[in-house]
C-alpha positions as CSV (number, residue, x, y, z in Angstrom):
1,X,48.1,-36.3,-53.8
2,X,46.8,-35.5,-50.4
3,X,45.2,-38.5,-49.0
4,X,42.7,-39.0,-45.6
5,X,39.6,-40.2,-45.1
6,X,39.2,-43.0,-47.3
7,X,40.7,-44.4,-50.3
8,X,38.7,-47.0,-51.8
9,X,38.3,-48.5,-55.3
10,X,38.8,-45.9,-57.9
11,X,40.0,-43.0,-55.6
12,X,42.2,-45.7,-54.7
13,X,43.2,-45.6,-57.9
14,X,43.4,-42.2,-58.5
15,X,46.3,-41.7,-56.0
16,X,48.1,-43.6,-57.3
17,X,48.3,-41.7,-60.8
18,X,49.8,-39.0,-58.7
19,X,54.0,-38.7,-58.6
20,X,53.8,-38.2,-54.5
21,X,51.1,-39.3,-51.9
22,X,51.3,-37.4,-49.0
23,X,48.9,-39.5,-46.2
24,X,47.4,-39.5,-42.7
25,X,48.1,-42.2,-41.0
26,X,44.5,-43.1,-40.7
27,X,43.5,-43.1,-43.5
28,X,41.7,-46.2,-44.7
29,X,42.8,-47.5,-47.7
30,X,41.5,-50.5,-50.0
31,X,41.5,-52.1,-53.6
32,X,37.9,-53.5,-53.1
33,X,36.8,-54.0,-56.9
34,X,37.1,-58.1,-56.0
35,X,34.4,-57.2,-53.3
36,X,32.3,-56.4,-56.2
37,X,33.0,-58.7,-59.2
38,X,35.4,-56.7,-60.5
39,X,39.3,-55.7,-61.0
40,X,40.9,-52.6,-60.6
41,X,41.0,-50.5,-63.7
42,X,42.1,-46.6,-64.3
43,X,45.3,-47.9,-64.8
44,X,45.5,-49.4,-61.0
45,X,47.4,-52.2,-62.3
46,X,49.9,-50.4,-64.2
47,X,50.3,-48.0,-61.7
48,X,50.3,-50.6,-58.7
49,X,53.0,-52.4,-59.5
50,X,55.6,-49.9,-59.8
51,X,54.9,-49.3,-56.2
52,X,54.5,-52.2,-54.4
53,X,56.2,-56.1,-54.1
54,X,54.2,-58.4,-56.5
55,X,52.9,-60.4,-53.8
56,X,51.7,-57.8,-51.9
57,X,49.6,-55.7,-55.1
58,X,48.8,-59.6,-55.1
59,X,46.8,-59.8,-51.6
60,X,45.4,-56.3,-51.8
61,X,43.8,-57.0,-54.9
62,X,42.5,-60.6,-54.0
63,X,41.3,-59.8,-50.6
64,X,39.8,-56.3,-51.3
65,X,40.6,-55.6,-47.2
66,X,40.7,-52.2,-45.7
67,X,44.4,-50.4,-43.9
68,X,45.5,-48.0,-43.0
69,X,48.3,-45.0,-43.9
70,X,51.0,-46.6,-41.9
71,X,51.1,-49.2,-43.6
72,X,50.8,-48.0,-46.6
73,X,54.0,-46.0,-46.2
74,X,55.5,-49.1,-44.8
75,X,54.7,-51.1,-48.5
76,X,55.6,-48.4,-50.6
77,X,52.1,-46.4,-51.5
78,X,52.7,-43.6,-49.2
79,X,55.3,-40.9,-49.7
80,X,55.1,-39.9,-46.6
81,X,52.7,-39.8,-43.5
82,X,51.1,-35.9,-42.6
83,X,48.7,-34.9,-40.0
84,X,47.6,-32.5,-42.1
85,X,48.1,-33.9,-45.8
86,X,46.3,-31.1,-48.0
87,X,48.2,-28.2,-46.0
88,X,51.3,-30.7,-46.8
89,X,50.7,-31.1,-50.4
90,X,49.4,-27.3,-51.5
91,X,53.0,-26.5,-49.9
92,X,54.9,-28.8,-51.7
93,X,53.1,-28.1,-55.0
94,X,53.8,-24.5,-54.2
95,X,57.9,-25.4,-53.8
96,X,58.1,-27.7,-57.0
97,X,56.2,-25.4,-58.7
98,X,59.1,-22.7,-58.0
99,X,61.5,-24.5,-59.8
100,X,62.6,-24.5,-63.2
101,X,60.1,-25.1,-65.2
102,X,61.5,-26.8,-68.2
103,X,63.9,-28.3,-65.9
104,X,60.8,-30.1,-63.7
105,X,59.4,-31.6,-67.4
106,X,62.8,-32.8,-68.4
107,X,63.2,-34.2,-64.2
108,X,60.0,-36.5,-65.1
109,X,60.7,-37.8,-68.4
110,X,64.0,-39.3,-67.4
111,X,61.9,-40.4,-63.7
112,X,59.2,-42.1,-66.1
113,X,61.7,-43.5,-68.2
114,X,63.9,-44.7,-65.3
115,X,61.0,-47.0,-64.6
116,X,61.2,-48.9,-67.3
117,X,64.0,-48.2,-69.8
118,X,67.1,-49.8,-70.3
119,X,70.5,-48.4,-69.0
120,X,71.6,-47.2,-72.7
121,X,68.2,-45.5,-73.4
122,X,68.4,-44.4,-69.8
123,X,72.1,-42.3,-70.4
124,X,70.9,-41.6,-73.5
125,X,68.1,-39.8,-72.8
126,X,69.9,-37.8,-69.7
127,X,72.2,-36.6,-72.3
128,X,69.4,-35.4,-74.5
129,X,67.3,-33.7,-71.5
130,X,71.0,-32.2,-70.4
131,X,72.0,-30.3,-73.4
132,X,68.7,-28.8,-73.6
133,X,68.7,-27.3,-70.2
134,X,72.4,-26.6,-70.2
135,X,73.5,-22.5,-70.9
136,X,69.4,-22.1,-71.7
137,X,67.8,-19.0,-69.9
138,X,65.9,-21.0,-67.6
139,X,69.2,-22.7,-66.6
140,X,70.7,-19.1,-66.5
141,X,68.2,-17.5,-64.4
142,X,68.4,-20.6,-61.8
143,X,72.0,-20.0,-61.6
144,X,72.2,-16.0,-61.3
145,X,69.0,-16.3,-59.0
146,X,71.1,-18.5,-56.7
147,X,74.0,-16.8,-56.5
148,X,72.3,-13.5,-55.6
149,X,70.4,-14.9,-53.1
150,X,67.2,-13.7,-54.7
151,X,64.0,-16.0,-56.6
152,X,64.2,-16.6,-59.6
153,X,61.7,-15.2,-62.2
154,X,61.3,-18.5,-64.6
155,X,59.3,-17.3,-68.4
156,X,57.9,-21.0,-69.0
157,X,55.8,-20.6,-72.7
């Protein structure tokens, strides 16, 4: 997500459905549904506290007050800060999207998982995602691409 101006409420919570929030450092920031009567929703809870301390998803959500990118990299909801965060993202977007395809799907199941599972579903699961990749013609292609110094040409389905 590329994130400036403002953030409030449910655009609030849309970032944070995204895997990487790239932010000015001005940007304003709130959870403000307690402003209005109301929660967050969209998911904001689930999604909040995998990213922040309890306490503080705590006081952002029961004082509904404004801040700012800096400190939202400092507690977690920032990836990073950008002066220019939608130049920032498209590039980054363009570089992940040069990987591996099948590779990149496999990368966020286990990251998803990671979040929650337990070691042995954890290794489990890397095993799983591994023998599928491994000696495939994506995997191949990454390799030979690499080695000749060229980029690769991935056939995702």
């Amino acid at each position: 997500a590329a994130v400036h101006g403002a953030a409030y409420g449910g655009g609030f919570q849309l970032m944070l459905a995204a895997d990487l929030r790239l932010m000015h450092a001005e940007t304003k920031l709130s959870i403000m549904e307690i402003n209005w009567g109301l929660v967050p929703d969209m998911g904001g809870m689930v999604l909040l506290r995998d990213l922040v301390r309890d306490d503080i998803a705590r006081e952002l959500t029961y004082t509904g007050r404004v801040f700012d990118g800096s400190e939202a990299l400092q507690i977690g909801l920032a990836t990073r800060l950008s002066t220019d965060p939608y130049a920032e993202a498209l590039a980054l977007a363009r570089e992940i999207a040069a990987r591996p395809p099948k590779a990149m799907r496999a990368a966020k199941r286990l990251l998803d998982l990671a979040a929650h599972g337990d070691a042995k579903e954890i290794l489990l699961a890397e095993s799983r995602e591994q023998a599928a990749l491994i000696g495939a013609p994506e995997q191949i292609e990454a390799v030979t691409a690499r080695l000749g110094k060229r980029t690769p040409v991935f056939q995702d389905a």
